[in-house]
Every structure is written in C-alpha cells, then in structure tokens.
C-alpha positions as semicolon CSV with decimal commas, in nm:
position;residue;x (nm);y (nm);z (nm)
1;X;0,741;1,941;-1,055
2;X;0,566;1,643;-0,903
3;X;0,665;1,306;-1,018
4;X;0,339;1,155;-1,136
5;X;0,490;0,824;-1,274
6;X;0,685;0,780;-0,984
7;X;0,437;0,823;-0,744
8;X;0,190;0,596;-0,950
9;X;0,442;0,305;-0,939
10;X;0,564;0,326;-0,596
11;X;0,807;0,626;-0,585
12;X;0,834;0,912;-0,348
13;X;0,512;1,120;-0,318
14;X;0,185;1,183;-0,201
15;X;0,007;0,889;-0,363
16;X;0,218;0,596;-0,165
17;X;0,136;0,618;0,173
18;X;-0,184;0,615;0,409
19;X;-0,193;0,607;0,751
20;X;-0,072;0,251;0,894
21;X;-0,325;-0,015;1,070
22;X;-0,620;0,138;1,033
23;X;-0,497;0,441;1,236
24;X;-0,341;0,267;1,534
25;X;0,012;0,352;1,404
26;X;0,162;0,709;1,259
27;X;0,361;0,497;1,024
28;X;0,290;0,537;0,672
29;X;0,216;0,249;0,462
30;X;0,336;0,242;0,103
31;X;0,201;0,035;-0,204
32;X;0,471;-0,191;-0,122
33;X;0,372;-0,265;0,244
34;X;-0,030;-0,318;0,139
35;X;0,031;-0,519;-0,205
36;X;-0,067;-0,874;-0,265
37;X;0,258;-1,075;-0,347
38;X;0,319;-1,301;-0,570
39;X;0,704;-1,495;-0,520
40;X;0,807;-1,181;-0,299
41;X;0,701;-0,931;-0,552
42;X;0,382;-0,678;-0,621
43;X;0,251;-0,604;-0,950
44;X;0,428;-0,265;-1,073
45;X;0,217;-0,143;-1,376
46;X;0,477;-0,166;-1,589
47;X;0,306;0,074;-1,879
48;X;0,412;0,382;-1,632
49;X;0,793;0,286;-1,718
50;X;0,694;0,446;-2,050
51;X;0,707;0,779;-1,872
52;X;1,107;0,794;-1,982
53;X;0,993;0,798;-2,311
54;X;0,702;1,077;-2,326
55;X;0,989;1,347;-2,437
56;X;1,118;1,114;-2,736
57;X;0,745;0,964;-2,860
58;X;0,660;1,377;-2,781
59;X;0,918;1,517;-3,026
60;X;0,857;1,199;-3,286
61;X;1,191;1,049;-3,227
62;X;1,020;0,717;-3,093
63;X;0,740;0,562;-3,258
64;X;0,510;0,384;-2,998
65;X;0,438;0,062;-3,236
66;X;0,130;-0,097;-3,168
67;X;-0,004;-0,350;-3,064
68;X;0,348;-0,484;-2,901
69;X;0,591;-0,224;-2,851
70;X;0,988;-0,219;-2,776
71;X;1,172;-0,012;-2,561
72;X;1,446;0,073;-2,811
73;X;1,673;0,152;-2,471
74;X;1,585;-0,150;-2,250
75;X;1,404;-0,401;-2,486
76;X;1,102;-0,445;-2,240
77;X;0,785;-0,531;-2,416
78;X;0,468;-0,321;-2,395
79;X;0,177;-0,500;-2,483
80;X;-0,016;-0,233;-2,515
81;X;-0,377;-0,326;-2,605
82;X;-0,376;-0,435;-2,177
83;X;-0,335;-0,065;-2,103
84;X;-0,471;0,141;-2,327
85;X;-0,816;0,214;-2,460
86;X;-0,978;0,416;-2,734
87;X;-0,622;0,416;-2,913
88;X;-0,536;0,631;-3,229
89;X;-0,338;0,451;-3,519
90;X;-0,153;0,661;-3,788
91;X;-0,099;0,551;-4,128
92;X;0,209;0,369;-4,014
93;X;0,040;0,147;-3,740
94;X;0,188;0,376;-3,482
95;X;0,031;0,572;-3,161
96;X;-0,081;0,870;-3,242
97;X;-0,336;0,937;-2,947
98;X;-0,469;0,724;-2,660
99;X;-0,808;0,794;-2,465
100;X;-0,738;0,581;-2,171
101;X;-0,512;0,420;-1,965
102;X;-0,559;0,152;-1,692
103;X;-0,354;0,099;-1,384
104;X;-0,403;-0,203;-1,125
105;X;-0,302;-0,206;-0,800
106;X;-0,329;-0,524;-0,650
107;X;-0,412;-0,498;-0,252
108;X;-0,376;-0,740;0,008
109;X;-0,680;-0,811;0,208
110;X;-0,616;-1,127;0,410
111;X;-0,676;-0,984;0,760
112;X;-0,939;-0,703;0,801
113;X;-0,710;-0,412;0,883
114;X;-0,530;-0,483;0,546
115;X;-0,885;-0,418;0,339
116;X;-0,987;-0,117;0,604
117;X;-0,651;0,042;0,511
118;X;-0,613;-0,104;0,139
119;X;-0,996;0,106;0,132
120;X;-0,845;0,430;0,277
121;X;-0,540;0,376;0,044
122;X;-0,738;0,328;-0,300
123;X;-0,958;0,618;-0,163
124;X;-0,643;0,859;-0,127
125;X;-0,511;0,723;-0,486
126;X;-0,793;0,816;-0,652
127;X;-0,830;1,179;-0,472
128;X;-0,477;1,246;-0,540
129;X;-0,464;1,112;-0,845
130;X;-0,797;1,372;-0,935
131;X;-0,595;1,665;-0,743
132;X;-0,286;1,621;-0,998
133;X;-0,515;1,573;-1,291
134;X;-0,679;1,889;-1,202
135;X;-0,317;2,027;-1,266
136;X;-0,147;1,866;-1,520
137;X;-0,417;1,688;-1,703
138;X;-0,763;1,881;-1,658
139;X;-0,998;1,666;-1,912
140;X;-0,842;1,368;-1,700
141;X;-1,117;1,144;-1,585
142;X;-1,085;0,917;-1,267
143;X;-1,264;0,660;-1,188
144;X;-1,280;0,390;-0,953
C-alpha cells in the first residue's frame, strides 16, 4: 500500500522528488532540498501526523475534539480550524466529517532554478497527488 501521509510530509515516495536543477542534474530533489527555511527547518504540515490516528478516530476509540485537539499519545496540539474546512460537529463537539483539508508547502524561490524546479515540483504534487486520489479517495478534489 502506498504511504500517502508519508509521502505528503516528506517520506519515501513518488510525491518527494523532481528532477534536480531544472534538468541539468539526474539527482532528485526532495521537499527538503526545495523548502524555504526558517532557523534550519521547513514547514512539515503537521495535520498529516494525524494519519497514526485514522484507525483509532475510525473505530471511535479517539474523539477528534474540535476546535483544538490533543494527541492523547504525544500531546501535540491540532488546531484544527487552520486545516480543515466544511467540518462536521456531533452532539458532543467532536469530528464527525471533514470536507477539506489544506496542505502548504512552502518553496524556496531565491534564485530562478529554485522557482523553475519548485514549478515542476508543485506540478508533480498535484498530479500525483490526483493519481492516488483516483485510487484511494475518488470524490477527492485537487486543486492548486
């Protein structure tokens, strides 16, 4: 099965890499190696950690509280009005559907080969990101 979470948030798989300075290298470049940094670091879109948790909110052993939410393993905060739109509350104040989510990726464009490949990267995010949909999600809607 292919890791959509992980590949989303800078894991192994077919959404990291692009081909490397605007085709003058065979290296692939990875989220990591196009991101704009901020104190050494690149924004992660933290809302995809939640993937751990799809079985347990899934089988109704986790509540997803809303509008903050806490990982009842790690503690992390969700704030999860930022990701989600067109959320469903149940009588509790809990998720109980979600319409939309938003990711950010945060490119580096300083010199132009970074935004010619940052383009060709977002472009082969949102294809592959369609191409799984079309699997494992097919009223997924992409857009750009």
């Amino acid at each position: 099965m292919y890791n959509v979470s992980a590949s989303l948030s800078g894991g192994e798989g077919a959404l990291d890499t692009v081909g490397g300075n605007d085709g003058a290298s065979t290296a692939d470049l990875r989220y990591e190696d196009l991101c704009a940094k901020w104190m050494g670091y690149c924004y992660d879109n933290e809302i995809l950690r939640l993937s751990e948790l799809v079985p347990d909110v899934e089988s109704g052993e986790v509540n997803l509280t809303y509008p903050l939410f806490f990982s009842p393993y790690t503690f992390e905060r969700f704030t999860l009005p930022a990701f989600f739109g067109g959320v469903e509350l149940s009588d509790r104040g809990t998720v109980s559907g979600v319409g939309a989510v938003a990711l950010a990726y945060f490119l580096d464009s300083s010199e132009d080969w970074q935004r010619r490949v940052g383009d060709r990267w977002e472009k082969a995010l949102l294809r592959d990101v369609q191409t799984l949909a079309e699997v494992y999600a097919p009223d997924l809607e992409v857009g750009g």
